[in-house]
VEXDREN-2710 file (C-alpha; in Angstrom, 1 decimal):
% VEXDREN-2710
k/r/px/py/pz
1/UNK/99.8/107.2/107.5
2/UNK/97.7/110.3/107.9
3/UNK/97.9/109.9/111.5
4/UNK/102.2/110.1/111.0
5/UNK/101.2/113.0/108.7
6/UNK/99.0/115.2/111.5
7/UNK/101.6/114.4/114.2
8/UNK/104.4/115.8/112.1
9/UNK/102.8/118.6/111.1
10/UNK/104.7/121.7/112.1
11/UNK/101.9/124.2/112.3
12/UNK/100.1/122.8/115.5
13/UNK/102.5/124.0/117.6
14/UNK/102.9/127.9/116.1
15/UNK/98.9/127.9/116.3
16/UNK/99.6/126.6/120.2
17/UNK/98.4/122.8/120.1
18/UNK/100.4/120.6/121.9
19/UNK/101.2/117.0/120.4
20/UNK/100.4/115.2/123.9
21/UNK/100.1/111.5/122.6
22/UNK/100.1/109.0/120.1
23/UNK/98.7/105.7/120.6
24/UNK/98.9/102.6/117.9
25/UNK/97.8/98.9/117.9
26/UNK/100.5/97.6/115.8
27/UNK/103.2/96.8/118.4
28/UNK/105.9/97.5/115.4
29/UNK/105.0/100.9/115.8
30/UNK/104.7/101.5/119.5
31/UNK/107.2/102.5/120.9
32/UNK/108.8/104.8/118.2
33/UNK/109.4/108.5/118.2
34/UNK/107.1/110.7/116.4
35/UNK/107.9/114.6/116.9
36/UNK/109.6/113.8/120.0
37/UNK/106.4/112.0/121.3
38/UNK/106.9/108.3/121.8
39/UNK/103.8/106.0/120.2
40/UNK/102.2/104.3/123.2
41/UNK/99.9/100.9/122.8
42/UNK/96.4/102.1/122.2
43/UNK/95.2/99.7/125.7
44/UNK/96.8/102.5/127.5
45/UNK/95.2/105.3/125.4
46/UNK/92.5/106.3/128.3
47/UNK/95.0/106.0/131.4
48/UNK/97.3/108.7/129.6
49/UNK/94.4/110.7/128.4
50/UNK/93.4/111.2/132.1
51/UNK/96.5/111.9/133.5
52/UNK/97.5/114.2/131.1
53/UNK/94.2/116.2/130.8
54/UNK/94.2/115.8/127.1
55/UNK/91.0/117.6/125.7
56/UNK/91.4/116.9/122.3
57/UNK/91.5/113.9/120.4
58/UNK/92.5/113.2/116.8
59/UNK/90.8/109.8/115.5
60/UNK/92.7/108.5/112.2
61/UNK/91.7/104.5/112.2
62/UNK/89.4/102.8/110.2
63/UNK/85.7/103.4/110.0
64/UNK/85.4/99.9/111.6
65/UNK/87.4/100.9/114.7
66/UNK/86.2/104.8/114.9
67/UNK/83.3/104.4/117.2
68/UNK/84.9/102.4/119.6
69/UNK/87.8/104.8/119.9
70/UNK/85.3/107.9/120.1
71/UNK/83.5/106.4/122.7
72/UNK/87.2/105.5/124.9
73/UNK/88.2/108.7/124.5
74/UNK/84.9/110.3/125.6
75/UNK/85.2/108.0/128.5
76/UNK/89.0/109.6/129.4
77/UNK/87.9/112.9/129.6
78/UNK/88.2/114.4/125.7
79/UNK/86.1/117.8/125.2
80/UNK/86.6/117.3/121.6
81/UNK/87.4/115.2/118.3
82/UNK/88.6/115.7/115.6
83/UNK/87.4/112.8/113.1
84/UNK/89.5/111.4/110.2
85/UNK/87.8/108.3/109.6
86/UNK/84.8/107.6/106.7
87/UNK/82.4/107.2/108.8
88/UNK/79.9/109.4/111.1
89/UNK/80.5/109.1/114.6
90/UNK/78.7/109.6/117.4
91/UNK/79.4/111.4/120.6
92/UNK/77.4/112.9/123.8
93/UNK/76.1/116.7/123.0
94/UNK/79.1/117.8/125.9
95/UNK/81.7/116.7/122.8
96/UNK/82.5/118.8/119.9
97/UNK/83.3/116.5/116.9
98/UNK/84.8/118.1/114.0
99/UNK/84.6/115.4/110.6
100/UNK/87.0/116.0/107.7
101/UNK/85.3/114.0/104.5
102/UNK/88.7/113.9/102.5
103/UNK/86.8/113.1/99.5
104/UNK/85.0/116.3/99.6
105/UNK/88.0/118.5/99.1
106/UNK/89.0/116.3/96.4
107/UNK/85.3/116.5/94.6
108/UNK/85.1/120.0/95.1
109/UNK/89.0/121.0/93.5
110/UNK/87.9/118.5/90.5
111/UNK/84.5/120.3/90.0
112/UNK/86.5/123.4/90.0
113/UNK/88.9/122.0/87.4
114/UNK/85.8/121.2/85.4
115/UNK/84.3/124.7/85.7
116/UNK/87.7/126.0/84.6
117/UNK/88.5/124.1/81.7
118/UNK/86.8/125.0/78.3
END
């Protein structure tokens, strides 16, 4: 879902990213619309990266999957990633990768609560 949550997020666009593609491996989902992109299987995920010159990439699988998709991205041609998944990655030095621990934000706004709180 946070992958439907980044795609629809309104902001992107304003700050002058493109939403180029959006690739799934549950064929329930291909196919659909998502901000007027439609989801495409992910076995066509470097083909479309290529021919569309995409240079960033947005990883939002699970930390089982995440390597494997960093490194087919790479492959296609992505300058950078941005990494959703619990795990570290690894990419070529060319590659910026960008890793959002979720669980960070939510540990630091609880210590702060704590701190706050007599």
């Amino acid at each position: 879902h946070l992958g439907w949550a980044l795609a629809n997020y309104r902001n992107f666009a304003s700050m002058g990213f493109h939403l180029a593609a959006l690739f799934d491996q549950n064929p329930a989902l291909v196919g659909q619309v998502i901000s007027g992109v439609e989801v495409g299987p992910v076995s066509e995920m470097e083909t479309v990266i290529a021919d569309r010159n995409i240079q960033i990439g947005v990883i939002t699988v699970p930390a089982t999957e995440a390597q494997a998709i960093a490194d087919r991205m790479v492959a296609a041609g992505v300058h950078g990633i941005w990494n959703f998944a619990p795990v570290r990655i690894k990419v070529p030095d060319s590659v910026q990768l960008v890793s959002e621990d979720l669980s960070v934000g939510l540990t630091t706004l609880s210590y702060h609560l704590r701190r706050q709180t007599p």
